[in-house]
C-alpha positions in Angstrom: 121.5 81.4 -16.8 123.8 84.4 -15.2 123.9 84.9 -11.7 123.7 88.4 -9.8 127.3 89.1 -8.9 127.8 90.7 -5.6 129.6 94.0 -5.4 131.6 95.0 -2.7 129.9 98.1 -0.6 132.6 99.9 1.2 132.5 100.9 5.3 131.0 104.5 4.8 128.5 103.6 2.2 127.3 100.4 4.3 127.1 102.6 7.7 125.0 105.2 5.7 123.3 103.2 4.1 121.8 101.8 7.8 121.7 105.2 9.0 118.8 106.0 6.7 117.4 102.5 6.5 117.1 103.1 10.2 115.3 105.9 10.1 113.3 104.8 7.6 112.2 101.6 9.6 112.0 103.7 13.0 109.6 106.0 11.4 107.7 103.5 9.6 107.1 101.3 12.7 106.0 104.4 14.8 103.4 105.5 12.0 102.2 101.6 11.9 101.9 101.5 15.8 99.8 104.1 16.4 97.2 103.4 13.7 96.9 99.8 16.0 95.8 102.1 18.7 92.4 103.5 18.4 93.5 107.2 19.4 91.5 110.3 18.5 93.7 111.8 16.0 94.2 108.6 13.8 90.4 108.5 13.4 90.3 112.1 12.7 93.4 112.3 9.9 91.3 109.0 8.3 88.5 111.4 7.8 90.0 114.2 6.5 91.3 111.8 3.7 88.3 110.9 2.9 88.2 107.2 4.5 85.9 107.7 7.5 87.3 107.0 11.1 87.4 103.5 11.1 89.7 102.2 13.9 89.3 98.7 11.7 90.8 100.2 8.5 93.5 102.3 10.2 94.2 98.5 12.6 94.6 97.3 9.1 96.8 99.9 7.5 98.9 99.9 10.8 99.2 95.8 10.8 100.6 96.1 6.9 102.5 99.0 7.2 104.4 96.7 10.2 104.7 93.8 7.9 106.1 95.5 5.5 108.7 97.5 7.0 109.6 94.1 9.1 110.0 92.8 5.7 112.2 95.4 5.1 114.3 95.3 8.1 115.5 92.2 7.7 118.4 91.5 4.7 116.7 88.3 3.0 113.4 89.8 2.4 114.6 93.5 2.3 114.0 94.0 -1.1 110.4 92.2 -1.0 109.6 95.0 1.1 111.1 98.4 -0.5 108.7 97.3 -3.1 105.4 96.5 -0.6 106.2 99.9 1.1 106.6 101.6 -2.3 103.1 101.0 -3.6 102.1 101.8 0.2 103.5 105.2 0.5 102.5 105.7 -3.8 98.7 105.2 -2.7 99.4 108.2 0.8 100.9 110.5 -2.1 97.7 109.3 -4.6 95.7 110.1 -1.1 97.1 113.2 -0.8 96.6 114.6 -4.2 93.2 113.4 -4.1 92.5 115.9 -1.0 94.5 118.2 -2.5 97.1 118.7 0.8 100.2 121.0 0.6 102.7 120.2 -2.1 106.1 119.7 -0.4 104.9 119.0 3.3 102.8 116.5 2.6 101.8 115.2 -0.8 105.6 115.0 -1.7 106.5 113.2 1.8 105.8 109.7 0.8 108.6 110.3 -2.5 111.4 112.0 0.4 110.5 108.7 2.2 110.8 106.5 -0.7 113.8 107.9 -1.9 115.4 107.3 1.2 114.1 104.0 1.4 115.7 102.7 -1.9 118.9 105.1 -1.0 119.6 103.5 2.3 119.1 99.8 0.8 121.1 100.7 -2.3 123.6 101.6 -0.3 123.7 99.2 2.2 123.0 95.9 -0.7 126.2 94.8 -2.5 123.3 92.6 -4.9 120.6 95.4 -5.2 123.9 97.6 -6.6 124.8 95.1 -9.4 121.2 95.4 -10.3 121.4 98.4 -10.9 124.8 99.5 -12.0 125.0 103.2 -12.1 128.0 104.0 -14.8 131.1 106.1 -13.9 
């Protein structure tokens, strides 16, 4: 049986890495937060893609989209969650192509968040780096 090796992640890599973990979880958490309250706009975006304005679905989406980034946020379970909010924001782009919504704004939105997502824990994870080695 081997055992995961972990790399050393130098100062400027680690800090960035936070940076857009960060921003990633601050985002995350706001979008989550305000599908927990039943405001006007929440209901009205749920209808335009095509899930009716139901403050119990959105309450739900909002409660896992919490979990997950709390998953996220914390180093033990960090990975757990990159992968939970993966499929999450891989079924708002699937949403979005359904409905057929602008390209780069807003189909494409879920991958910028994503990539930022697995860039910030990449860079910040010494064991998600010998994982995946990238080759000089």
């Amino acid at each position: 049986m081997s055992t995961i090796v972990e790399t050393d992640v130098s100062k400027p890599a680690r800090y960035l890495g936070r940076t857009l973990s960060g921003l990633v979880i601050v985002f995350l958490l706001f979008d989550g937060a305000i599908k927990l309250v039943p405001w006007p706009i929440v209901n009205e975006t749920m209808d335009k893609m095509g899930y009716g304005s139901s403050d119990t679905l959105a309450r739900s989406l909002g409660l896992i989209t919490i979990v997950c980034t709390l998953l996220y946020s914390v180093p033990p379970t960090s990975i757990l969650g990159a992968i939970l909010l993966t499929g999450y924001l891989g079924g708002a782009i699937a949403s979005h192509v359904r409905i057929g919504s602008p390209l780069f704004t807003h189909t494409l939105f879920g991958l910028y968040l994503g990539l930022m997502l697995w860039g910030g824990l990449y860079l910040r994870d010494g064991s998600l780096r010998s994982l995946i080695p990238f080759r000089r």
